[in-house]
KELUM-516345 format. One record per residue: x negated, z negated, y negated of N, C-alpha, C, O in turn. Coordinates in steps of 0.2 Angstrom, whole numbers, plus 5000, padded with zeros to 4 digits. Example, Ala and Ser with C-alpha at 12.3 -4.5 7.8 and 13.67 -1.06 7.14 Angstrom:
2
493449615028493849615022493449615016492949585017 493649655011493249645005493649615000493349604994 
This chain:
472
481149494975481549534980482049474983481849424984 482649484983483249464985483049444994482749484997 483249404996483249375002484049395007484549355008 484049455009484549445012484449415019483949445022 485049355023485249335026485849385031486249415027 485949405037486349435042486549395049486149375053 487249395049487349355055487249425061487649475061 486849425066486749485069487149455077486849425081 487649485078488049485083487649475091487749435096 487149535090486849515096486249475098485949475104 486149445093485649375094485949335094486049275097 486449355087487049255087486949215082487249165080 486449235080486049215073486049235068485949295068 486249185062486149245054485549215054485349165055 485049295053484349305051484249325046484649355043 483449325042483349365038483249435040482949455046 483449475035483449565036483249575033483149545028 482649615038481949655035482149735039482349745044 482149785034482449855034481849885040481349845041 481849925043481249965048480850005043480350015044 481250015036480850045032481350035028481950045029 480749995020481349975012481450055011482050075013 481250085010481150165007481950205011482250245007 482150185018482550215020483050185024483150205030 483450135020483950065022484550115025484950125021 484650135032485250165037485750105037485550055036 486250125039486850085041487450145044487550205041 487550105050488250165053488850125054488850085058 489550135049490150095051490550165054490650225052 490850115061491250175065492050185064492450145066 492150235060492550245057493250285059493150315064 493850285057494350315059494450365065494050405067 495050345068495250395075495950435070496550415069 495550505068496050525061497150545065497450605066 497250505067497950545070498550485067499050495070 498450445062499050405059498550385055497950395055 499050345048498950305041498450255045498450245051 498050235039497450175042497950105039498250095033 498050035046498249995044497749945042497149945043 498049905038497749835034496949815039496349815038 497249825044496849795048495949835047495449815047 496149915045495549955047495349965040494850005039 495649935035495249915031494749875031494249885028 494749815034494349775033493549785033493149785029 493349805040492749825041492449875033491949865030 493049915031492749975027492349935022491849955019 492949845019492749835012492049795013491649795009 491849745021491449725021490749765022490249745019 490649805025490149875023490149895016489549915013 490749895013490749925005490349865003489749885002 490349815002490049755001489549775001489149794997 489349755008488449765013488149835009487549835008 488649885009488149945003487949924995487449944992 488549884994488249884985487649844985487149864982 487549784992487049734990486449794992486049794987 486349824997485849834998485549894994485049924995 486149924988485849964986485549934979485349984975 485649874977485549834972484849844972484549874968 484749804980484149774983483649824982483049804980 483649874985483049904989483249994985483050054987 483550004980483850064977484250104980484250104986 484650154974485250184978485150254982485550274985 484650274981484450314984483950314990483750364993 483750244992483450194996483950195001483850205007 484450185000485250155007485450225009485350275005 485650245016486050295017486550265022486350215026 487050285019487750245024488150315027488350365024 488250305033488550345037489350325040489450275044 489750365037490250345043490950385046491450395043 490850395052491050425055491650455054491950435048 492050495058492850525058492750555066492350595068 493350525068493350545077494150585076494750565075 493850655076494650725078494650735084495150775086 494350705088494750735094494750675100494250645102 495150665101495350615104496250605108496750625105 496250565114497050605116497350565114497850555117 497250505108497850505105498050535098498450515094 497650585098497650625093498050715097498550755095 497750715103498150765108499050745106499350785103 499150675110499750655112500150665104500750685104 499950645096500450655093500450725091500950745087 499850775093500050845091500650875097501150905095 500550845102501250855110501950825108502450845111 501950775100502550755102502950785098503550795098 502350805089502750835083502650905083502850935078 502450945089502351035090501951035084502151085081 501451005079501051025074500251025080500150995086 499851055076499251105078498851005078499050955075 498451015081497850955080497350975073497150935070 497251035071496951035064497451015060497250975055 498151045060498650995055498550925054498450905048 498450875059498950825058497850795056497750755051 497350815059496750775057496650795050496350755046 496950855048496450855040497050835036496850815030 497850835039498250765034497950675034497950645029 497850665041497750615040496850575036496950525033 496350605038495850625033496150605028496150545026 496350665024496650645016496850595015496550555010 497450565019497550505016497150435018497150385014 496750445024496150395024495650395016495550345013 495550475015495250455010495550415002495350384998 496050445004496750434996496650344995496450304991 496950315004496750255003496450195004496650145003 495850235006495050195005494950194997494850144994 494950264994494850254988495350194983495250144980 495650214984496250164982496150084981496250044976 495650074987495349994987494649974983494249924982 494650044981493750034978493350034984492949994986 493450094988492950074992492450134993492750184996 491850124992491450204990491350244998491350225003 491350314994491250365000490350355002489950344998 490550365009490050355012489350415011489550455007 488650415013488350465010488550535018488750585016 488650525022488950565025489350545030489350485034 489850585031490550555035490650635042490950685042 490350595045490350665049490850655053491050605055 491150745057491650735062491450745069490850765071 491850725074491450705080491350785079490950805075 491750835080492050905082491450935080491250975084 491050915075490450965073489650955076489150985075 489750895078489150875083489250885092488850855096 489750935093489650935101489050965103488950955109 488750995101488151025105487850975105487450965110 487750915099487050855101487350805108486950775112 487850815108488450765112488150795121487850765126 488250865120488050865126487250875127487050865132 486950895122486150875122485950815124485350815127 486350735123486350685126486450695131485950715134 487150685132487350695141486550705146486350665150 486450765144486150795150485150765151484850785156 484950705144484650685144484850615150484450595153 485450605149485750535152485550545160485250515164 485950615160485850655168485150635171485050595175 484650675168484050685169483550625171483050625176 483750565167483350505168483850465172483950405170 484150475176484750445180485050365179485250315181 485150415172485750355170486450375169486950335169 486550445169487350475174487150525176486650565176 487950535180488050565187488750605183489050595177 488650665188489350715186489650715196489450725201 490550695190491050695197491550715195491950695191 491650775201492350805200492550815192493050795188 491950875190492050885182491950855175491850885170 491850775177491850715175491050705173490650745177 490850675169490050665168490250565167490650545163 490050535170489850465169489250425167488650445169 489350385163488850335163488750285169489250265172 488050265172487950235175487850175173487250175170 488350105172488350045169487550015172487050005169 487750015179487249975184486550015184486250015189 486350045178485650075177485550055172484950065170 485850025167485349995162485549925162486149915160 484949875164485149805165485449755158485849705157 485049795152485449755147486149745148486349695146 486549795150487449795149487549725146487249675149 487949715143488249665143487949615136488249575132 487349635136486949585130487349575124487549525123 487549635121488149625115488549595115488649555110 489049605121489649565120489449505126489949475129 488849485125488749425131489049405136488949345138 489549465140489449455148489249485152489049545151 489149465157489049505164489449575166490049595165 489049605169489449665170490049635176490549675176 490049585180490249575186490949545183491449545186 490649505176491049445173492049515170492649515170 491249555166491849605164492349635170492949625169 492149655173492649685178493049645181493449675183 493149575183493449545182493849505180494149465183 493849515173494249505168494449555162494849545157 494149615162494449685160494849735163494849755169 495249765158495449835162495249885161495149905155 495049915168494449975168494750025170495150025175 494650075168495050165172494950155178494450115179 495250175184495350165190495250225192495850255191 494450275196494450325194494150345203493750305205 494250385207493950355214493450405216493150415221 493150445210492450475209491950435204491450455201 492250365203491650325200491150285206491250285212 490750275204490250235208490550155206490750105210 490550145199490850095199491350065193491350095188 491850005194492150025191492150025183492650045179 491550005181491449995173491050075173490750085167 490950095174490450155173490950195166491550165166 490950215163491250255158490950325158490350345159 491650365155491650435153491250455148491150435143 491050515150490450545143490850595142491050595136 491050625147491250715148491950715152492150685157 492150755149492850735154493350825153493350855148 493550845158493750935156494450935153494850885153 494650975151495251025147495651045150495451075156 496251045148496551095153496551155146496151155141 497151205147497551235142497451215136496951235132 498051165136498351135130497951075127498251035123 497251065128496751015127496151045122495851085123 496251015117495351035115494851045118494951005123 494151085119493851085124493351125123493551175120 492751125123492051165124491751185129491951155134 491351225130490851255136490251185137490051155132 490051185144489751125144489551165150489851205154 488851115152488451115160489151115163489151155168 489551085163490051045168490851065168491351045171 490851115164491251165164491751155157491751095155 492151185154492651175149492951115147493451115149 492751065143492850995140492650965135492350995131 492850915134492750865128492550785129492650745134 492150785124491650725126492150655124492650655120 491850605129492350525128492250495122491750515119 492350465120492250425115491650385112491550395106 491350355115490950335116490150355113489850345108 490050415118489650475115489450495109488850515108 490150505106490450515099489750495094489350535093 489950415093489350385089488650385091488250405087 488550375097487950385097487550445096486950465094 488050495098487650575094487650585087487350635085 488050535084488050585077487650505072487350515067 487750455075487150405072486650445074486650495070 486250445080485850495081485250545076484750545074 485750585075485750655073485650635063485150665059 486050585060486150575055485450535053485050555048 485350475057485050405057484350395060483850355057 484350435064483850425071484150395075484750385075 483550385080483750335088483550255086483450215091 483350245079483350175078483450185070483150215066 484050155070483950115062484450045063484650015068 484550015055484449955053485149915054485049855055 485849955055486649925054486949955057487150015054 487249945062487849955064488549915065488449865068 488949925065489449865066490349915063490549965061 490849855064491449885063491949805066491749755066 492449825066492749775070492649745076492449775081 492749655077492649635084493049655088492949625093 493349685088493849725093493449785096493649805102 492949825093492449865094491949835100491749865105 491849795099491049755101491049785108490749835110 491549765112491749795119492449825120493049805118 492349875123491949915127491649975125491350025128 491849975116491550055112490650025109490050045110 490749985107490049965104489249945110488749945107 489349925116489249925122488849965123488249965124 489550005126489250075128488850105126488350125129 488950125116488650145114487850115113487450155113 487650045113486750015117486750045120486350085119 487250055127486650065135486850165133486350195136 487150195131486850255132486250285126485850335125 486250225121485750245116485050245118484650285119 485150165119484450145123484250185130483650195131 484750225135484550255138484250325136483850345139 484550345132484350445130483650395127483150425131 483450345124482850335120482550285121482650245116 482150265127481850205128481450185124481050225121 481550105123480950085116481250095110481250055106 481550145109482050155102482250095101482050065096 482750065104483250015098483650005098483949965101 483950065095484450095093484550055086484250055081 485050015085485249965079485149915080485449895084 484549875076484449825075484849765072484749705072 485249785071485649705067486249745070486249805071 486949705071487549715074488049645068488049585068 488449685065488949655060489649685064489849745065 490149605066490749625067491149585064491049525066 491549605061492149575055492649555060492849595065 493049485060493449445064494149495061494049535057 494749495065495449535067495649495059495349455054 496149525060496749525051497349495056497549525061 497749425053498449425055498849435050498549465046 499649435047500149445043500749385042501249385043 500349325038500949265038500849235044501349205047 500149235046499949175053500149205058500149165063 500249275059500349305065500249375067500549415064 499849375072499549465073499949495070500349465067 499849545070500149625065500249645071499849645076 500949685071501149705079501649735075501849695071 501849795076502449845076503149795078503649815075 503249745082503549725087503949665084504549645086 503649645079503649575075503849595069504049555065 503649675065503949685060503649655052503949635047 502749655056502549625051501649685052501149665052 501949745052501349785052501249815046501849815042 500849835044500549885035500249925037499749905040 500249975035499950015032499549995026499849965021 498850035025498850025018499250065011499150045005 499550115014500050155011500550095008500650075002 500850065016501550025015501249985008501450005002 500749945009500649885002500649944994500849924988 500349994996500250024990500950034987501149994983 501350084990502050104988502250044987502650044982 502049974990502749904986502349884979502449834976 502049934978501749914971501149844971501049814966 500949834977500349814978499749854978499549894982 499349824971498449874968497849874975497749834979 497749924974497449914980496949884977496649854982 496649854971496149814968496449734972496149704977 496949724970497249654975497249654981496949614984 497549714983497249724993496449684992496249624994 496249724990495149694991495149624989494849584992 495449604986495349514982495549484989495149464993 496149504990496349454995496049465002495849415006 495849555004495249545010494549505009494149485013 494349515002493649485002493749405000493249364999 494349385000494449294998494349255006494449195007 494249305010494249265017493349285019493049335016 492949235023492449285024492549325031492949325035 491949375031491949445036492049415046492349435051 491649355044491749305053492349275055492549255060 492649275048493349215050494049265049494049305044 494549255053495149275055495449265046495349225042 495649325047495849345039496649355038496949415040 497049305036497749305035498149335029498249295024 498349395030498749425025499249395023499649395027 499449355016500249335015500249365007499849395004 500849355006501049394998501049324994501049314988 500949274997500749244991499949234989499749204984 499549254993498749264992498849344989498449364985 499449384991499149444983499749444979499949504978 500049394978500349364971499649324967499349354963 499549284970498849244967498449304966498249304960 498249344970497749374967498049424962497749414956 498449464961498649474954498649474948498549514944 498949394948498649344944498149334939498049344933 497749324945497049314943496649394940496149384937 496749454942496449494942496849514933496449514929 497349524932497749504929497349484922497249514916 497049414924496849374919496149404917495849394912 495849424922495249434923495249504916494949504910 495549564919495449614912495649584907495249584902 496149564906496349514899495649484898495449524894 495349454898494749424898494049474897493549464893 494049524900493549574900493649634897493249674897 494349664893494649724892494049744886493949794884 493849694882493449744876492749694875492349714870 492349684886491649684886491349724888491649774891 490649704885490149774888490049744895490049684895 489949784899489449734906489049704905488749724900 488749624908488049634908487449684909487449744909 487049654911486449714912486349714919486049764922 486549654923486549634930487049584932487549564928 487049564936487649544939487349474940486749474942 487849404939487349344939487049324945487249344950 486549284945486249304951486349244956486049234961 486949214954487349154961487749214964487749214970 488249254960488549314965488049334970488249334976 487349374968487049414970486849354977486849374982 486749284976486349254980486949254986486849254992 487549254983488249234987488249274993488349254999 488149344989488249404994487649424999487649455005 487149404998486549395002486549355008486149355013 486949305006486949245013487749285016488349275015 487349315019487949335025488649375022489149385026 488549405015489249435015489649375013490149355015 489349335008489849285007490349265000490449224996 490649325004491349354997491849294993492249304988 491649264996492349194996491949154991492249114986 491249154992490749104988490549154980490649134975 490449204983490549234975491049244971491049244965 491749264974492249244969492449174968492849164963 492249124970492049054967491649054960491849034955 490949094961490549094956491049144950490949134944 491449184952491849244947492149174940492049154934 492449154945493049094944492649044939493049004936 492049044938491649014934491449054926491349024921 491449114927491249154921491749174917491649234914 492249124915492449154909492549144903492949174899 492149104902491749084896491249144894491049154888 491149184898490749254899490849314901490549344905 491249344895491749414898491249464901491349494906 490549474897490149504900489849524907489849574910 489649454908489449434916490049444919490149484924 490349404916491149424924491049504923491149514929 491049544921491549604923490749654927490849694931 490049604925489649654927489449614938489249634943 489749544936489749534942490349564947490149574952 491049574945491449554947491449634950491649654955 491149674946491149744949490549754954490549804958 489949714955489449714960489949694966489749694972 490549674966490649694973491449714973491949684976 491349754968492049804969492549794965493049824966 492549754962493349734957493349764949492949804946 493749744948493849764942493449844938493349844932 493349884941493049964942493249964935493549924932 493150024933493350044927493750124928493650174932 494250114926494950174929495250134933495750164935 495150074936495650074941495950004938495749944940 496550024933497049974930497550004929498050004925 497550074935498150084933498750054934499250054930 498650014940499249964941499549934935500149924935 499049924931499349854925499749914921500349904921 499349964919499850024915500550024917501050034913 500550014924501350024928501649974928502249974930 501249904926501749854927501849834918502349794916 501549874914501849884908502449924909502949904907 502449974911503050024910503649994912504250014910 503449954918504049904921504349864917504949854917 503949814913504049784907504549804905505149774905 504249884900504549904896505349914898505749894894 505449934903506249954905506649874907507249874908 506249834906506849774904507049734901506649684900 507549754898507849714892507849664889507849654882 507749624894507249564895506949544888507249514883 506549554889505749564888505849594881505549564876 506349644879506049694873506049644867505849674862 506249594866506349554859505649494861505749454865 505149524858504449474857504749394855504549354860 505149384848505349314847505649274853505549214854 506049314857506349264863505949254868505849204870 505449304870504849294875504549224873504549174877 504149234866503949154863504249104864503849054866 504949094863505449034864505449014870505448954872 505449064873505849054882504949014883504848964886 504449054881503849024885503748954881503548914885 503848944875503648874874504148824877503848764879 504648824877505048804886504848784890504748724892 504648834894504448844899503648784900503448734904 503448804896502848754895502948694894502648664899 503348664891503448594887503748574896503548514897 503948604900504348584906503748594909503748544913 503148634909502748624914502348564912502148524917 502148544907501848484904502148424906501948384910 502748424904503248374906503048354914502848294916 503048404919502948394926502248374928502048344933 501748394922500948384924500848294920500448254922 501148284917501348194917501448154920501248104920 501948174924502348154930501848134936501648084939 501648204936500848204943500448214941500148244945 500048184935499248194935499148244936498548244938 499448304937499048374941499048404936499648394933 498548444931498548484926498448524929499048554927 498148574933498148624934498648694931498548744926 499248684935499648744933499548734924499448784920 499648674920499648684913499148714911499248754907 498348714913497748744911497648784913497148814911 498048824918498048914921498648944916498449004914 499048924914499348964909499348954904499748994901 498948894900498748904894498148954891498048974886 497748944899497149014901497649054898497549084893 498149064902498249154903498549174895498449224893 498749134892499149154887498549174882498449224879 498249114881497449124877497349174878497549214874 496949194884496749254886497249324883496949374881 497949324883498149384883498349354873498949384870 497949324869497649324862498449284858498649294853 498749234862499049194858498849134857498749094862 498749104851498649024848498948984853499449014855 498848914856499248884861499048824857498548804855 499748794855499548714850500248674854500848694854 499748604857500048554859500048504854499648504849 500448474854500448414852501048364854501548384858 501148284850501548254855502348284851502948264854 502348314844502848334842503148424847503648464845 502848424851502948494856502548534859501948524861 502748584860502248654860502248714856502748744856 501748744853501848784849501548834851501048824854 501648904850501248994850501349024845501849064845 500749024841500549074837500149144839499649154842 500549184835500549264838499849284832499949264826 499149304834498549324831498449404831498649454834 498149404827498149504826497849514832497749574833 497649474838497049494844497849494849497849524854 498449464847498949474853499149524854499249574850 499149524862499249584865499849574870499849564876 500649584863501449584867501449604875501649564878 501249644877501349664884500849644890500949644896 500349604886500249564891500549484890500649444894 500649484885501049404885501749404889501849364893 502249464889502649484893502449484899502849444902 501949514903501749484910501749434911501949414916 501349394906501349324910502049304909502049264914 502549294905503049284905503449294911503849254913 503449344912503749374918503749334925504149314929 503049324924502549254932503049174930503149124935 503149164924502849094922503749084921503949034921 504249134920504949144919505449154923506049144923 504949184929505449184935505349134942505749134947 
C-alpha cells in the first residue's frame, strides 16, 4: 500500500492519511458560485483535487473514492447579475454551469461522483438550522436565523485566530439584531424579487455557509476524510462550516484532513480586473492556449506555494508537451505508472516532483505516457490543440516547402551550436536536437556542419512546429 502523506491545514502538519474507512474514501471540494466564467484562479483548487482523486483512486480503488463537489445557484451575486441583465436566475445558473463544465473539462479534469446544487438541498439546510436552534447554537432575529459564534469554543482553530483576534481585524456585517459581531447568517428572508422558500422563519434563503455543510452532510455524512478548496475559503466560509457541522453533530468531526491550495498571481501580480491582467479560463482557451498546458503550468508549482501565471511558463509548457506526444504518439501505456511519480504524488501532492521524474522518461515512451496521464496530461483525445496548430501550419506559406524548413533549421542550429561553444551551456542544443529526433529526423553533427536526414518515421508537420519555435 502506497503511504500517502497530507499537509492538514488544521493541525499544520503534513501527516500520514488513514481513510475513516479504505472501502469508502469521501472528499468534498467546494465548488462554483455559477453567476460568471471560472477564472484561472478557480481552477486551481479543481486540478489539485483532480490530482488528490487519481492518487486515491489508484490507491484504495475507483469505486472505493467518492468525490463530491458542490454548485452554489442561489446566491446575491448571482440575484444582482439576474437585476442587471433582466435574464431570469435559472438562465444565467445553467449557462454558466455549462461553461464551468466545458471548461473544467477542457483541463482534464474529471467530473465529480456527484456535483450537487445548493437549490436541491433546502429542506436538509433548514433541517440543520433548526437542529442549531435547538441545541443553542442559533438564535432567530428579525426574520434572520444566526449562528452563535460564542457557542462553540473551537471557532477559530482552522484559521488559527481568536474570535476577539478576528473581529478586530475583519470585516464583519454590521447587523444590530446580532448578539455578536462575528455571529453569521444561516437564514436570511426574500422579498419579491429574491429567490426564496417557506421555512420555520418565514419566506427565505439560506446563507452561504449552510450551503456545504447540508449537502457534504447528506452526500458524505457528518464525518468524512477531505475537504478543502482555496486559502481564501479557510475564513470565514470554511470556519463556519466546522462550527455549524460540529455543532448539528457532536463527536462527528466533521472532516478530518483540511487541504487549501495558496492564491494564483499574473506575471508577479494579483489578477485584478483593475491591472488588466485577469483570465478567465475561457480567455486562455480562445488565445489558443490547450487547456492541457493550462494544468502543466498550474501543476508546475506546488498546491502550498503562490502560483505565477506567465506566458512564458505556457510557452515552455507547450513545448514540452509538444515533445512529449511526439515521443509517445505510437506507445502502449505502461501497465502502471512509475512508481517515483506515484511516490511524488503521495508526499503531499507533489506535482512539481513528478513532472521532474516525467522529464526523465523518455527513454521510455511507455512509462512516460502511462505516468504522465496518472496525473492528467497527455489524455488520450485531447491533442486537439496539436491538430490546430497543424492547420495553422498549414496556412503559411512559410512552412509549405519541406527542403527550405531543412535549410533554414540546419542554420538555425549551426548558430545555436556556435553560441553553445561560446558558453558551455548545451542545453538549448540538446533540447532541440531532442525535439527534432523526436519528431523522426536524423540530426548529424560534425566539425564539417550540421546535417538532417529526413527517415520514413519523419513527421513534416511536426518538424514544421518545431521550426516554427526554433525560427522565430
Amino acid at each position: 500500500m502506497v503511504d500517502i502523506r497530507l499537509t492538514n491545514t488544521r493541525t499544520r502538519a503534513k501527516q500520514p492519511f488513514t481513510p475513516l474507512d479504505p472501502r469508502n474514501v469521501r472528499l468534498y471540494l467546494c465548488g462554483p458560485t455559477v453567476y460568471d466564467r471560472a477564472h484561472l484562479g478557480n481552477a486551481r483548487p479543481v486540478l489539485v483535487f483532480d490530482v488528490l482523486v487519481r492518487l486515491l483512486r489508484h490507491v484504495y480503488g475507483a469505486d472505493q473514492v467518492t468525490y463530491v463537489r458542490n454548485i452554489t445557484d442561489v446566491d446575491d451575486k448571482i440575484n444582482a447579475r439576474a437585476a442587471a441583465t433582466g435574464r431570469t436566475i435559472r438562465e444565467i445558473t445553467e449557462e454558466t454551469v455549462a461553461w464551468y463544465h466545458q471548461d473544467m473539462d477542457a483541463l482534464g479534469a474529471l467530473r465529480p461522483d456527484h456535483e450537487p446544487r445548493a437549490t436541491e438541498y433546502i429542506v436538509q439546510m433548514i433541517a440543520m438550522i433548526e437542529t442549531l436552534i435547538a441545541r443553542g447554537n442559533a438564535y432567530e432575529a428579525e426574520g434572520h436565523v444566526l449562528f452563535d459564534v460564542r457557542s462553540f469554543p473551537d471557532y477559530g482553530r482552522l484559521s488559527g485566530r481568536s474570535v476577539d483576534d478576528m473581529i478586530a481585524g475583519a470585516r464583519v456585517e454590521v447587523a444590530p439584531f446580532k448578539r455578536d459581531p462575528m455571529d453569521f447568517v444561516l437564514w436570511k428572508p426574500s422579498d419579491a424579487d429574491q429567490p426564496g422558500w417557506d421555512s420555520p422563519w418565514g419566506r427565505g434563503r439560506p446563507g452561504w455557509h449552510i450551503e456545504c455543510s447540508a449537502m457534504s452532510e447528506a452526500l458524505l455524512g457528518p464525518s468524512f476524510d477531505i475537504h478543502g478548496g482555496g486559502i481564501d475559503l479557510q475564513f470565514p466560509h470554511h470556519e463556519n462550516e466546522v462550527a455549524q457541522s460540529c455543532c448539528a453533530h457532536p463527536g462527528a468531526g466533521f472532516a478530518s484532513v483540511w487541504l487549501h491550495n495558496e492564491m494564483l498571481q499574473v506575471e508577479g501580480k494579483k489578477m485584478s480586473k483593475s491591472l488588466g491582467n485577469f483570465f478567465t479560463v475561457r480567455d486562455l482557451l480562445d488565445r489558443r492556449i490547450a487547456g492541457e498546458v493550462i494544468r502543466y503550468v498550474l501543476l508546475s508549482t506546488h498546491y502550498r506555494k503562490p502560483m505565477d501565471w506567465t506566458q512564458a511558463k505556457a510557452d515552455e509548457a507547450r513545448d514540452i508537451l509538444w515533445q512529449w506526444r511526439l515521443l509517445t504518439k505510437d506507445a502502449e501505456p505502461a501497465a502502471a505508472p512509475h512508481p517515483e511519480v506515484v511516490e511524488a504524488i503521495a508526499n503531499d501532492l507533489n506535482t512539481p516532483g513528478a513532472i521532474a521524474v516525467l522529464h526523465r522518461l523518455k527513454d521510455d515512451p511507455g512509462t512516460l505516457l502511462a505516468s504522465a496521464r496518472f496525473i492528467g496530461l497527455l489524455q488520450a483525445g485531447d491533442d486537439d490543440w496539436m491538430r490546430a496548430d497543424y492547420q495553422a501550419l498549414d496556412s503559411q506559406s512559410d512552412y509549405k516547402d519541406f527542403d527550405q524548413i531543412l535549410a533554414a533549421l540546419q542554420d538555425r542550429l549551426a548558430a545555436i551550436r556556435a553560441q553553445a561553444m561560446d558558453s558551455k551551456d548545451f542545453s538549448h542544443l540538446d533540447q532541440a536536437k531532442s525535439d527534432l529526433t523526436a519528431a523522426g529526423l536524423e540530426v548529424r553533427m560534425s566539425k564539417a556542419g550540421i546535417e538532417l536526414l529526413v527517415r520514413p518515421t519523419t513527421v513534416q508537420k511536426d518538424v514544421a512546429r518545431i521550426a516554427e519555435r526554433l525560427l522565430t
